[in-house]
C-alpha positions as CSV (number, residue, x, y, z in Angstrom):
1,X,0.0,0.0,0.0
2,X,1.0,3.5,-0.7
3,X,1.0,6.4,1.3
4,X,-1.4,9.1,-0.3
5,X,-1.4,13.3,0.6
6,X,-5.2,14.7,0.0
7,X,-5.2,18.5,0.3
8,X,-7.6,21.2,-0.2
9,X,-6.0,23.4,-3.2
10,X,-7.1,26.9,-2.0
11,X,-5.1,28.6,-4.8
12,X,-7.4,26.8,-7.2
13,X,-10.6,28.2,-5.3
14,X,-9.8,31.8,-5.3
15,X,-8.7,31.5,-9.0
16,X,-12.2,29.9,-9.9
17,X,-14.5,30.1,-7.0
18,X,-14.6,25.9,-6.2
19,X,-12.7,24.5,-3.4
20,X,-10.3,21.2,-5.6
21,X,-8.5,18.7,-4.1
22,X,-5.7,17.1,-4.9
23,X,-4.2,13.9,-3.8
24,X,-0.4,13.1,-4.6
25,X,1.1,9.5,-3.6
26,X,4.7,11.2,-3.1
27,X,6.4,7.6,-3.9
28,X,5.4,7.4,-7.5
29,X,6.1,9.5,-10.6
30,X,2.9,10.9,-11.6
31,X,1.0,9.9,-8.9
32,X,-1.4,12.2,-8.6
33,X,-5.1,13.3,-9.1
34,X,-7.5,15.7,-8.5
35,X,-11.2,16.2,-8.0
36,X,-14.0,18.9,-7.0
37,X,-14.9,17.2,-3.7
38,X,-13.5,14.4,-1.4
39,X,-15.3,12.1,-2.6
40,X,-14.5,12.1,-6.8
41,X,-10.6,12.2,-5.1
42,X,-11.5,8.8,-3.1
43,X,-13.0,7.1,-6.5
44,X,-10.0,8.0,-8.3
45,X,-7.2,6.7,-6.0
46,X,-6.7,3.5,-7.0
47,X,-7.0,3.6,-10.8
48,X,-4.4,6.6,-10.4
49,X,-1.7,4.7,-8.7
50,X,-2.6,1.8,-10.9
51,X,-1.7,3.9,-13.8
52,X,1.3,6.0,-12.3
53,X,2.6,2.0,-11.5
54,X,2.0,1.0,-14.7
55,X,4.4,3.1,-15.9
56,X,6.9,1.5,-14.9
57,X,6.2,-1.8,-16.7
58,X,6.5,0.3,-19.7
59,X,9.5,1.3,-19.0
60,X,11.4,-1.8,-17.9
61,X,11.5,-0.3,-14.3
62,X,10.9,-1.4,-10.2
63,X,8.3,-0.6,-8.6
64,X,9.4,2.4,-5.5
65,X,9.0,1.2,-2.5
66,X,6.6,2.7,-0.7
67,X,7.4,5.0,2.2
68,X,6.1,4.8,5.7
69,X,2.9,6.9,6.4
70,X,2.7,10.5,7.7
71,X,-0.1,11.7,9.7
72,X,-2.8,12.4,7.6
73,X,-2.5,10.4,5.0
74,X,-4.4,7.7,4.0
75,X,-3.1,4.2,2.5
76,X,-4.1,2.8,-0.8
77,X,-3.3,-0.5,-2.3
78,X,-3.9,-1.7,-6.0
79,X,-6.8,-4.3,-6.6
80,X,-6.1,-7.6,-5.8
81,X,-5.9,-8.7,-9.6
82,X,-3.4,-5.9,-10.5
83,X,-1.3,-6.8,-8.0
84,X,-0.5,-10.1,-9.2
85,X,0.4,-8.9,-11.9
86,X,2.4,-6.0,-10.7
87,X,4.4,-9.1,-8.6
88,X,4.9,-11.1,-12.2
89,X,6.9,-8.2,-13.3
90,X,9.0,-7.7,-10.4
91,X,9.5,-11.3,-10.3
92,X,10.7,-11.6,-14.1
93,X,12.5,-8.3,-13.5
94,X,14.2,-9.8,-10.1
95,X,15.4,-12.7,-12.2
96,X,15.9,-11.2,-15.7
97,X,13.6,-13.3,-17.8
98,X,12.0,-11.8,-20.9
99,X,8.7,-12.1,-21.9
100,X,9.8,-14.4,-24.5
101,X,11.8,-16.7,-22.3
102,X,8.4,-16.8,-19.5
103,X,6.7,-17.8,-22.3
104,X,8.8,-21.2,-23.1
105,X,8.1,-21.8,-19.5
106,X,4.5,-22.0,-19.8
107,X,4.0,-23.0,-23.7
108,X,2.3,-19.4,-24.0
109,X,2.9,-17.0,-27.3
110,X,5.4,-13.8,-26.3
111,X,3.0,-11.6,-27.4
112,X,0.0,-13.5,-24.5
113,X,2.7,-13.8,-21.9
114,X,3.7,-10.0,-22.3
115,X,0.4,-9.1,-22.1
116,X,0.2,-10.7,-18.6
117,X,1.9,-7.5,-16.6
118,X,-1.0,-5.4,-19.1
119,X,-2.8,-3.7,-16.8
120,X,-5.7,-2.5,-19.4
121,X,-5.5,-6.2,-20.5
122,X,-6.5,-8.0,-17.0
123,X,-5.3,-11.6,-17.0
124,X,-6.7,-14.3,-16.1
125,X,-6.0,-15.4,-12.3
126,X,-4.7,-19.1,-13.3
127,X,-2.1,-17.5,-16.0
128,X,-0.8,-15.3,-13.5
129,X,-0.4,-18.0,-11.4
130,X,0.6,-20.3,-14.1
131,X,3.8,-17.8,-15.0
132,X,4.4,-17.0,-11.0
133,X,5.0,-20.4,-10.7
134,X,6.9,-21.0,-13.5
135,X,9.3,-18.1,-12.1
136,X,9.4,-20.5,-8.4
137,X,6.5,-18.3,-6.6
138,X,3.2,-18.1,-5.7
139,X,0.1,-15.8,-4.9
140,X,-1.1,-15.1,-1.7
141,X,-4.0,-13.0,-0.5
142,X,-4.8,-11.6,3.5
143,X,-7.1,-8.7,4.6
144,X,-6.6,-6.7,7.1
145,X,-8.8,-4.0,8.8
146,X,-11.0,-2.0,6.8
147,X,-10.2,1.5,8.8
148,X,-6.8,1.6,7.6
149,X,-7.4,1.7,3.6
150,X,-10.1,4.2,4.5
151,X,-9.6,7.7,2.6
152,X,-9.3,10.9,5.2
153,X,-12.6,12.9,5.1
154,X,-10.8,16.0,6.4
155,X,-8.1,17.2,4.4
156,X,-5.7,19.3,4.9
157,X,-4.9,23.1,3.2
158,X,-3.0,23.7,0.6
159,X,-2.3,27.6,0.2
């Protein structure tokens, strides 16, 4: 989970007459988002730090690890399916296989077993698993208390 910032923008107010917020996960390039109320922020967390994430896939790159959390701010984590997929490319990244070579290991095409780290292209559960495997892991879910992914209703001022 990642540590997110959601702030009242009150230079944005007095330039159009609406109070914005903006959130900014301060651990990932282009992590950020913005709304005109608390709640359009909240629905957009997730799909933004999906997609700030996913830029690193496109670019060959690790995932930053996220920092500890500062008062404040609220914790978001990626859907369950993303993630997996998120841990196939650190896994083929922390072992240097290729596309190509994952997909000799599990008599896939390239072309299908790239498309498994493809956000916008959600695999399916078993061919995640199929290719975590094949890299010597596996999957594991847990919950954990529903308070702490909760987004802040009070946020704070940003002059």
């Amino acid at each position: 989970m990642y540590p997110c910032t959601i702030e009242r923008d009150e230079e944005e107010a007095a330039a159009t007459g609406r109070t914005c917020y903006l959130a900014v996960f301060p651990d990932v390039h282009a992590g950020h988002t913005g709304g005109w109320s608390v709640e359009e922020v909240n629905g957009h967390l997730r799909d933004c730090l999906e997609t700030a994430l996913s830029f690193c896939i496109d670019d060959g790159e690790r995932f930053p690890a996220p920092s500890d959390p500062e008062p404040g701010q609220v914790l978001v984590s990626v859907s369950p399916a993303v993630a997996s997929q998120f841990a196939l490319h650190e896994a083929m990244l922390a072992q240097d296989v290729t596309a190509a070579e994952l997909a000799g290991r599990i008599g896939m095409r390239p072309s299908h077993a790239k498309r498994l780290t493809d956000i916008y292209r959600p695999a399916k559960p078993e061919q995640v698993e199929r290719a975590l495997a094949a890299l010597g892991l596996q999957m594991i879910s847990e919950a954990a208390p529903l308070e702490q992914w909760a987004p802040s209703e009070e946020p704070a001022t940003v002059a």
